[in-house]
DRENDRENVEX-720381 format. One line per field, with one value per residue (C-alpha): residue number from 1; residue in one letter; x, y, z. Coordinates in nm, 3 decimals. Example, Ala and Ser with C-alpha at 12.3 -4.5 7.8 and 13.67 -1.06 7.14 Angstrom:
seq	1_2
type	a_s
xx	1.230_1.367
yy	-0.450_-0.106
zz	0.780_0.714
END
This chain:
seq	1_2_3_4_5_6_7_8_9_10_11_12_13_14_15_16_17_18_19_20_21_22_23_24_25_26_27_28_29_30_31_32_33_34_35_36_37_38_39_40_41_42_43_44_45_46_47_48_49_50_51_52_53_54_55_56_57_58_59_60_61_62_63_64_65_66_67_68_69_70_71_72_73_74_75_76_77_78_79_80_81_82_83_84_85_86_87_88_89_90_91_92_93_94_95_96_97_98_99_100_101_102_103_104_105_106_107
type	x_x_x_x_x_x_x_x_x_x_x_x_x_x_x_x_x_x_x_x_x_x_x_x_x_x_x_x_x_x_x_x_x_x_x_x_x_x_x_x_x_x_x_x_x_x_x_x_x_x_x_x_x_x_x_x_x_x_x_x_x_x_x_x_x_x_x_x_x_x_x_x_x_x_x_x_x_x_x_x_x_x_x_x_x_x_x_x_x_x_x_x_x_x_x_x_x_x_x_x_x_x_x_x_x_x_x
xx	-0.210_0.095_0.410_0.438_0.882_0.916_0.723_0.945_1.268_1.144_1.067_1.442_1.597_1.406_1.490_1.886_1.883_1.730_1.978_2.265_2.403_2.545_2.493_2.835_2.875_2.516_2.611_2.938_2.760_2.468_2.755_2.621_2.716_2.595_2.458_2.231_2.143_2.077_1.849_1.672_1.586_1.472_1.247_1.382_1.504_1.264_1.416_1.375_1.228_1.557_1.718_1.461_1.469_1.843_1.798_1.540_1.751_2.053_1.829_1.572_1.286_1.004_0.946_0.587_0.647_0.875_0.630_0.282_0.389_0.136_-0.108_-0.373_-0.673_-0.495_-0.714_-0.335_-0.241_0.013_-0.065_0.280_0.333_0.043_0.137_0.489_0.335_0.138_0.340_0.580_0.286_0.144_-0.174_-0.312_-0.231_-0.369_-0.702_-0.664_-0.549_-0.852_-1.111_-0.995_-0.969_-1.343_-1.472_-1.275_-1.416_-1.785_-1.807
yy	-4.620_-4.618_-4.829_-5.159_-5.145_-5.498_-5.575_-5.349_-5.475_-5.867_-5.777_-5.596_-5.849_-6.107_-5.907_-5.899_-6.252_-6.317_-6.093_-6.317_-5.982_-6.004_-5.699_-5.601_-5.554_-5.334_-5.136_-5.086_-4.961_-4.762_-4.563_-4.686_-4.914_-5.277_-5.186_-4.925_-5.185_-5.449_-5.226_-5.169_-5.523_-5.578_-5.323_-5.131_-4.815_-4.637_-4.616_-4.282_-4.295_-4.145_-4.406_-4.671_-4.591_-4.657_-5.000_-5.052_-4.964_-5.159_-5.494_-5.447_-5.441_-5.171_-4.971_-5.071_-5.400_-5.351_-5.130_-5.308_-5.665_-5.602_-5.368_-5.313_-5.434_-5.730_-6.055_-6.178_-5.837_-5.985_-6.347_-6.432_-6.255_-6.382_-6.771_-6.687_-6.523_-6.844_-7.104_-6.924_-6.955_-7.237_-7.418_-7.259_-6.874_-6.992_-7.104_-6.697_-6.543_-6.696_-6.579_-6.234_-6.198_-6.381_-6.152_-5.832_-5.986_-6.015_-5.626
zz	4.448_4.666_4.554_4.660_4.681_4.785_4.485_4.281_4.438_4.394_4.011_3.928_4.097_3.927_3.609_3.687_3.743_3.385_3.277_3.486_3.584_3.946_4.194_4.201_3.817_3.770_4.069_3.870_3.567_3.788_4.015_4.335_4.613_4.631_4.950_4.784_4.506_4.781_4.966_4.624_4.547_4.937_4.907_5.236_5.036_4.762_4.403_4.214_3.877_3.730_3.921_3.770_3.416_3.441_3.595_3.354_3.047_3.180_3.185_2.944_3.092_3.055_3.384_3.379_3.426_3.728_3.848_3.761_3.700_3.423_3.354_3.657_3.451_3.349_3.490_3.601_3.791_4.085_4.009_4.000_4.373_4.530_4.425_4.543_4.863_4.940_4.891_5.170_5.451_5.630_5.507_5.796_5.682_5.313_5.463_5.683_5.370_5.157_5.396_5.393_5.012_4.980_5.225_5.041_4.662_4.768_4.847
END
């Protein structure tokens, strides 16, 4: 399964906000630039798992979470990230994005 790192950005982000910990002051305590932590939670540069561990210490959260959401067999695996994904799209893309995932669950 390849990594999702939007996912994994959206998710330590998500976690550093719970944590009300801005960007500036992890990247302080991680040795990096806020540019590099930016790119991170965007999901536009991959995260090491040295690199991830640290995060993960830093806001206490376990790295399978930020990696899995929850655990694959789980019946809510990406619920949270699908809702979010559909209420950004039209009604029309909802209605596209239904078909595909019926047609993809009746295999």
């Amino acid at each position: 399964m390849a990594l999702d790192y939007n996912i994994i950005g959206e998710r330590l982000k998500k976690a550093r906000n719970n944590k009300k910990i801005t960007q500036e002051k992890l990247a302080e305590q991680l040795d990096v630039s806020i540019a590099f932590l930016s790119r991170i939670e965007r999901g536009s540069s991959h995260i090491n798992l040295k690199r991830l561990t640290q995060i993960c210490e830093i806001l206490e959260v376990s790295e399978g979470y930020i990696l899995n959401g929850t655990s694959n067999n789980s019946e809510n695996y990406l619920s949270p990230e699908f809702n979010n994904l559909l209420n950004k799209v039209s009604p029309e893309k909802q209605k596209l994005i239904y078909k595909i995932a019926k047609v993809i669950s009746e295999e």
